[in-house]
C-alpha positions as CSV (number, residue, x, y, z in Angstrom):
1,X,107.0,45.3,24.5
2,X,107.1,45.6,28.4
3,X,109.1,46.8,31.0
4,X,110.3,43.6,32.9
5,X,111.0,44.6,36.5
6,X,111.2,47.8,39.1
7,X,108.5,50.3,39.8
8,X,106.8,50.6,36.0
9,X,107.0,46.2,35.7
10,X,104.3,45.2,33.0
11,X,103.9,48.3,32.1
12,X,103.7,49.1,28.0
13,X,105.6,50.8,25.9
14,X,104.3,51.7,22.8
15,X,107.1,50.8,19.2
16,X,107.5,52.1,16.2
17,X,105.4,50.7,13.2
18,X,107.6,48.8,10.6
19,X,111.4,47.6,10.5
20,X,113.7,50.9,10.8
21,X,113.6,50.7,15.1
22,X,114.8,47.3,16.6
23,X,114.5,47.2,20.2
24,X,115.9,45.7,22.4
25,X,114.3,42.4,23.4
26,X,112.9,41.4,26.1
27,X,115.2,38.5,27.2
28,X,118.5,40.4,26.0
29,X,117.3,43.4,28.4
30,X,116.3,41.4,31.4
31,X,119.9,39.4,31.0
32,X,121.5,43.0,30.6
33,X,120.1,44.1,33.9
34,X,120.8,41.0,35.8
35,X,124.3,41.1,35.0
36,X,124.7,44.7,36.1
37,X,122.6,44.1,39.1
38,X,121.9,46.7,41.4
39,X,124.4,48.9,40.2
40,X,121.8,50.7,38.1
41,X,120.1,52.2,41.3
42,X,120.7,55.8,41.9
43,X,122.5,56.3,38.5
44,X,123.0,58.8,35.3
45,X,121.8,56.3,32.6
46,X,122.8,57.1,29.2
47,X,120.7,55.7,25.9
48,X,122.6,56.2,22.5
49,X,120.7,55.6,19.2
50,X,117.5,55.2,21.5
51,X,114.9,53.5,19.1
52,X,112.0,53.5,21.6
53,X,113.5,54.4,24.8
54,X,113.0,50.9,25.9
55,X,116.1,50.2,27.6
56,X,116.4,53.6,29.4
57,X,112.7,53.5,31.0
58,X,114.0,49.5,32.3
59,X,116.8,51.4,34.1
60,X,114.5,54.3,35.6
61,X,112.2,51.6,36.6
62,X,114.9,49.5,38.3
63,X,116.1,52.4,40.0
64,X,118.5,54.7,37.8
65,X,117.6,58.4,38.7
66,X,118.1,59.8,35.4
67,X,118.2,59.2,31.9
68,X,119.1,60.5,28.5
69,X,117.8,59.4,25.5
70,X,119.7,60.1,21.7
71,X,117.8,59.5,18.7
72,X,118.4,61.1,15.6
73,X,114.9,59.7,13.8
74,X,112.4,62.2,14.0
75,X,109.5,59.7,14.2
76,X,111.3,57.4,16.3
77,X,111.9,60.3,19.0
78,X,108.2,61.1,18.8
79,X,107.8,57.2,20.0
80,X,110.3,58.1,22.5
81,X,108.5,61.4,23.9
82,X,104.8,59.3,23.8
83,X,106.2,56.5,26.1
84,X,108.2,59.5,28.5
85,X,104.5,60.5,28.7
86,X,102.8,57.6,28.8
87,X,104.9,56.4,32.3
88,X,104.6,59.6,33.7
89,X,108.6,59.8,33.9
90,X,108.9,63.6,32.5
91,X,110.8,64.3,35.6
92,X,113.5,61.9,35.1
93,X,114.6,61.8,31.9
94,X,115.2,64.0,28.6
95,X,115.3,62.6,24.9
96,X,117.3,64.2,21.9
97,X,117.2,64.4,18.6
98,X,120.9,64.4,17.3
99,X,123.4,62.2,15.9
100,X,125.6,60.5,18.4
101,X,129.0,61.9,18.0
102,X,127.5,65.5,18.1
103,X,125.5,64.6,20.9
104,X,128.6,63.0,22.7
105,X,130.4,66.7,21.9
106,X,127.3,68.6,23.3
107,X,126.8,66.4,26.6
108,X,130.9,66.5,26.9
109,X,131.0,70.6,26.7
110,X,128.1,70.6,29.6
111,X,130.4,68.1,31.8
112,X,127.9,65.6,31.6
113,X,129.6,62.2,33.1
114,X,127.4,59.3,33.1
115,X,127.4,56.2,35.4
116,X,125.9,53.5,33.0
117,X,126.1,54.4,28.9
118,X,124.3,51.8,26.6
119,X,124.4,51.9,23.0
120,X,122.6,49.8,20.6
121,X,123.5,51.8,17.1
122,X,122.0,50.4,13.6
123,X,123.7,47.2,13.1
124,X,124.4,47.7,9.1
125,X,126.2,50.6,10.0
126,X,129.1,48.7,12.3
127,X,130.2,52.2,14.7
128,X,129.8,50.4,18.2
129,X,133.4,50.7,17.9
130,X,133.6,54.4,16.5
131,X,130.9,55.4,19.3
132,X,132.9,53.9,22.5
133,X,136.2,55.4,21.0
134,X,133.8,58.8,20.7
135,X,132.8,58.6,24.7
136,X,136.7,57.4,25.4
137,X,137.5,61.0,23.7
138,X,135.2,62.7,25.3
139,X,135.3,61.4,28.6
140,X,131.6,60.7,29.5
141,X,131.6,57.6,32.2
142,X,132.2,58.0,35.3
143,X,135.8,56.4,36.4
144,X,133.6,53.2,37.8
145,X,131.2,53.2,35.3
146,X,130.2,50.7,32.5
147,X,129.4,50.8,28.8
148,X,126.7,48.5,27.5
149,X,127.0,47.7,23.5
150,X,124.6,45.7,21.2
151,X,125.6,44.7,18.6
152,X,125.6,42.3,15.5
153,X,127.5,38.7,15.7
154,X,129.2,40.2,12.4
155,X,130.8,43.2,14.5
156,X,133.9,42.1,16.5
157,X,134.3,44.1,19.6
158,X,138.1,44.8,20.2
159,X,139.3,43.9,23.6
160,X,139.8,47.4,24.7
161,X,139.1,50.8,22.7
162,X,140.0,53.8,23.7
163,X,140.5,53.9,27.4
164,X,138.1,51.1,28.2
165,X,138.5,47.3,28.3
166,X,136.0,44.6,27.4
167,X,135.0,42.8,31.0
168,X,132.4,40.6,29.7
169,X,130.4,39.6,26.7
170,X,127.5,37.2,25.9
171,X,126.1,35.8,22.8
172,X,122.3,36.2,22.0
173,X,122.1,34.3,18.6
174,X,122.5,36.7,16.2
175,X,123.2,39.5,18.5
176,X,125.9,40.2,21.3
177,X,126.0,42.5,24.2
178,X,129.5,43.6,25.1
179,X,130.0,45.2,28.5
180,X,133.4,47.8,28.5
181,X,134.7,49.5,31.9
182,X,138.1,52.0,32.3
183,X,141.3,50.3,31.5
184,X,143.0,50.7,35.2
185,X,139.7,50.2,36.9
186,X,139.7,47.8,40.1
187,X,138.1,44.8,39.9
């Protein structure tokens, strides 16, 4: 697994052995980040149920100026924390381990808002829905921010949850990335 573009392109990152992390791949991430463009640069990136930081470290690299990774996998963070390392991006990012919707609770109480949130939860498990409704709740995206879900062909993504409506959505074979953004937002 590489990073595709920006300042750390071609550079490595290391996964975990065996099937319980799924990253991202590679062509779903480079057409995540050509739809949203530029609009990555200079932003608060969020990464719920992280897997190898993968995604995250593609938005520092294209620009984002800070990160936060949630994993609740103990061995999966320590992937996380070796590839932080690794790229030398200590700086600019922090990884947890916690489960989402207390993490969501935790970030909300420290008025953290994010600009970009992307969340690629285990795909047995069907909470895309359940986590946006979580960050609708808790009010974590900026008013002209974006939400980024993966998620399995099997999960239907309603056309708005919470305060956010569906904008755009693209089919990967079996998987689909659904892009959500506030209800009364501009276009």
């Amino acid at each position: 697994m590489r990073i595709v573009a920006g300042t750390l392109k071609n550079r490595r990152i290391k996964s975990r052995e065996g099937r319980e992390t799924r990253p991202t791949l590679e062509r779903i991430k480079e057409a995540i980040f050509s739809i949203i463009g530029e609009k990555v640069v200079d932003t608060k990136f969020l990464d719920l149920y992280s897997g190898t930081g993968n995604v995250s470290f593609e938005a520092l690299s294209r620009g984002a100026k800070r990160a936060i990774m949630i994993e609740e996998d103990k061995e999966a963070l320590r992937v996380i924390i070796e590839n932080v390392n690794h790229l030398g991006v200590e700086e600019k990012c922090r990884a947890y381990k916690n489960d989402v919707f207390r993490a969501i609770e935790i970030l909300s109480r420290k008025n953290e808002i994010f600009d970009i949130i992307f969340l690629d939860p285990p795909y047995k498990e069907n909470i895309s829905t359940k986590t946006i409704e979580k960050i609708s709740e808790e009010n974590l995206l900026e008013r002209d921010g974006i939400i980024i879900s993966e998620h399995s062909t099997y999960e239907k993504m309603a056309d708005k949850i919470g305060n956010f409506v569906k904008y755009d959505e693209r089919d990967y074979n079996k998987k689909v990335v659904s892009f959500y953004r506030f209800e009364d937002r501009k276009k």
